[in-house]
N, C-alpha and C positions, 0 to 999 in steps of 0.2 A: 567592606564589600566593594570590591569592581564595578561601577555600574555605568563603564562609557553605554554601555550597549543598551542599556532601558529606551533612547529615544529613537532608536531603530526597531522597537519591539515588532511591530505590524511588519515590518519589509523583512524582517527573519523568520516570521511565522510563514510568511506569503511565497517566501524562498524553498523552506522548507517542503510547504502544500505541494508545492509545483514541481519542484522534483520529486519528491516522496510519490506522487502520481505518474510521473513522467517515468523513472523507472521502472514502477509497476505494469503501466501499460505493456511491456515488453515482452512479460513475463506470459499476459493473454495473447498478443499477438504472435508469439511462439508456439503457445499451443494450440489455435485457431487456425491459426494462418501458414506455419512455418516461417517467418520470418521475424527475426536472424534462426538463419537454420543451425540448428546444433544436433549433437550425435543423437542425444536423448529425445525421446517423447513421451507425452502422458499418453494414457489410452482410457477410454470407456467414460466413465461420468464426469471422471477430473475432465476431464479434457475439455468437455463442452461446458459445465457447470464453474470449475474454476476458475477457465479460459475466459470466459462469458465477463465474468465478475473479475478478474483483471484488468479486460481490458476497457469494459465499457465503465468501470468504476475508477478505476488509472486515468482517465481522459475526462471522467467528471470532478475527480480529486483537483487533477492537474488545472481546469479552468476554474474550477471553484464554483461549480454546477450542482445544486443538489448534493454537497458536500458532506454537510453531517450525517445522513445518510448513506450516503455511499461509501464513507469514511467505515462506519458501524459495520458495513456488512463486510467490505475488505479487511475491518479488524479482525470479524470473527472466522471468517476463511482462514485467516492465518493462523488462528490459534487452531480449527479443525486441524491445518497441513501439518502443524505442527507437532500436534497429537498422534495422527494417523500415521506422518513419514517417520518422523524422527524422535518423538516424546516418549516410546514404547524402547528404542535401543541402547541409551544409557539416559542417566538423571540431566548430566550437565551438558548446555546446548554445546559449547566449546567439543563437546567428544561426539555428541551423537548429531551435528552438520546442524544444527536447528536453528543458530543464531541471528540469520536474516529472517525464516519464518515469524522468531521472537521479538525482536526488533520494528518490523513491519507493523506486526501486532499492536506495540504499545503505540509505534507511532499514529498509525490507524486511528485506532481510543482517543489520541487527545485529537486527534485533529477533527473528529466528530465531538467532540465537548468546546469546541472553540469555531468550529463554523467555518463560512467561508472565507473573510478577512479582505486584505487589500486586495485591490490588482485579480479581482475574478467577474466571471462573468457576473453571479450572482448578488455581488455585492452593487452592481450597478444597475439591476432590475429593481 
């Protein structure tokens, strides 16, 4: 087995958190905020509820603030969106658009089984 990369383990997980958050945040500050304006919008509960937890959980992911938690609840949002947008139109996410929903998901799950890690706020409180 491969293992130059075992003594970078922390600064890949930390990499990972950070953007794994960092894109997320975008997702709520679009449908909060409008910005990046794009053609689409959510409307109604998504909007403020999903929005909410994108972005305020995106920005706690991404510093490593209250992580595992915010990590769990971003998880299960994603598997809700998943369910509700795309899990009802075909089985496989590849056919029915699901696969960053899915994706998001599992990353979510670990990174709330694993905490906040190097390089966060919380790991220096």
């Amino acid at each position: 087995m491969v293992s130059f990369m075992k003594q970078y383990e922390g600064q890949t997980y930390a990499l990972m958190r950070i953007f794994a958050g960092f894109l997320f945040l975008w997702h709520g500050s679009h449908k909060l905020l409008n910005y990046p304006t794009l053609e689409w919008t959510a409307g109604g509960y998504v909007k403020w509820v999903a929005g909410g937890i994108e972005l305020v959980g995106g920005v706690l992911i991404m510093i490593g603030l209250f992580t595992a938690p915010a990590a769990f609840l971003a998880s299960g949002l994603m598997a809700a969106a998943y369910w509700m947008s795309h899990g009802t139109n075909a089985f496989f996410p590849l056919l029915n658009g699901g696969e960053l929903a899915v994706l998001y998901c599992f990353v979510f799950l670990y990174i709330s089984s694993k905490g906040d890690g190097m390089w966060s706020v919380g790991g220096k409180r």
